[in-house]
C-alpha positions as CSV (number, residue, x, y, z in Angstrom):
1,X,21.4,57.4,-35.0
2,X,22.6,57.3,-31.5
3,X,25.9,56.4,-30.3
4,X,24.7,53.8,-28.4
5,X,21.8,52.0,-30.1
6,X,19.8,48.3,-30.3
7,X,18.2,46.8,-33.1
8,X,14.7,46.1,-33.1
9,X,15.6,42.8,-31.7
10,X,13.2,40.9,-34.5
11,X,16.5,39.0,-36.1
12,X,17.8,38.4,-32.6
13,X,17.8,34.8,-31.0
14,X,16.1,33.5,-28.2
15,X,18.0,32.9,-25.3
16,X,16.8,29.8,-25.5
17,X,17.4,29.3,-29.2
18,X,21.2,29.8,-28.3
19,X,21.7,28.0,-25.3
20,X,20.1,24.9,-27.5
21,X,22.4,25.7,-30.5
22,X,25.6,26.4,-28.5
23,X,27.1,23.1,-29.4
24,X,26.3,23.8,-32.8
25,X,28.0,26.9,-33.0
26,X,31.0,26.0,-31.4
27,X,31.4,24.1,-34.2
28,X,30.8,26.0,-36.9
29,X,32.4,28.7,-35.9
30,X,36.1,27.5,-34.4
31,X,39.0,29.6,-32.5
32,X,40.7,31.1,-35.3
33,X,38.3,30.6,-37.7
34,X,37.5,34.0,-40.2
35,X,34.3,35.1,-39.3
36,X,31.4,37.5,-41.7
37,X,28.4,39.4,-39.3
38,X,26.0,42.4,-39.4
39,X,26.2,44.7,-36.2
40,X,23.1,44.4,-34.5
41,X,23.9,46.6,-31.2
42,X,26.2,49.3,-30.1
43,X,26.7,49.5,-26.6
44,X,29.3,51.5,-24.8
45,X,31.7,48.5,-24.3
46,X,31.4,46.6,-27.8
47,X,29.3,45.6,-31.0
48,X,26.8,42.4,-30.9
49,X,27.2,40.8,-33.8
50,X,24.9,38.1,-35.9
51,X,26.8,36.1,-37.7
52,X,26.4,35.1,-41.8
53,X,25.2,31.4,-42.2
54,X,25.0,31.0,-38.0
55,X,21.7,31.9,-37.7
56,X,21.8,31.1,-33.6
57,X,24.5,32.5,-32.8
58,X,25.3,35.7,-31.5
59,X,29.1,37.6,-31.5
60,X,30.4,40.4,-29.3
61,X,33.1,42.6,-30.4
62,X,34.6,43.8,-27.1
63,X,36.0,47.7,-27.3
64,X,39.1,46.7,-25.1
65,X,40.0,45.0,-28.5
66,X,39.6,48.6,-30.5
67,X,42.4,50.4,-31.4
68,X,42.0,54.1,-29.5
69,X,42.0,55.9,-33.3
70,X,39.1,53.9,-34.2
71,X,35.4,53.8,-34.0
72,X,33.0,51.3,-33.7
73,X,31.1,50.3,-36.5
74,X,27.5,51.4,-37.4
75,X,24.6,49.3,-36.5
76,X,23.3,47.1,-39.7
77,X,27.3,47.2,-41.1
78,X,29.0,44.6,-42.3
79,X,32.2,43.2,-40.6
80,X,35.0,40.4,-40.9
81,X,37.0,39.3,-37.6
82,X,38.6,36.7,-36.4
83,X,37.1,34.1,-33.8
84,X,39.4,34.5,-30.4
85,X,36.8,32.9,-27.8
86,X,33.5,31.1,-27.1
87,X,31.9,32.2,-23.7
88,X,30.5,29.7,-22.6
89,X,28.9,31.3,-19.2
90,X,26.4,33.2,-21.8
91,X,26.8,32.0,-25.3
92,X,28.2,34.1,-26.8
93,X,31.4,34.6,-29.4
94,X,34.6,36.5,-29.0
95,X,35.5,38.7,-32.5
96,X,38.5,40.8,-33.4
97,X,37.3,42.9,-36.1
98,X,39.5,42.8,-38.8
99,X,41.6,46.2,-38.8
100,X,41.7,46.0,-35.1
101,X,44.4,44.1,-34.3
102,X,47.7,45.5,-33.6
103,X,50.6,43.9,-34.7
104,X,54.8,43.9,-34.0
């Protein structure tokens, strides 16, 4: 697999699909709120992320949130994180990846 790698895209949402849903997810997935997904893309600067029982919806997990000693996940893995923003500008959600946040 590459380092950097897409899905097929075939589970992916429509643009359109999430702009129309946005409210919707909002909702069902709040600020704080504990969060499953699959990894759907790697890219240099973070994991895209579809989340379980939001099927419109679609999560980044930036890198600036990944400890330096880790790596991101593998594409198709399954994660846990915590909701810490909804971008609205393009729809998407904010996750911290459980085991990458620092604490004291």
């Amino acid at each position: 697999m590459p380092e950097f790698s897409w899905s097929d895209g075939s589970q992916v949402p429509a643009s359109n699909v999430t702009e129309r849903s946005w409210a919707a997810t909002v909702s069902a997935l709040p600020l704080g709120s504990h969060v499953r997904a699959r990894v759907i893309g790697r890219q240099p600067f973070g994991v895209f992320l579809l989340f379980d029982g939001v099927p419109n919806a679609v999560g980044l997990a930036e890198i600036t949130a990944m400890p330096h000693h880790m790596e991101l996940p593998a594409l198709g893995a399954a994660v846990a994180g915590e909701v810490i923003w909804h971008a609205d500008h393009n729809r998407q959600v904010k996750v911290c990846l459980d085991g990458w946040r620092v604490h004291g």
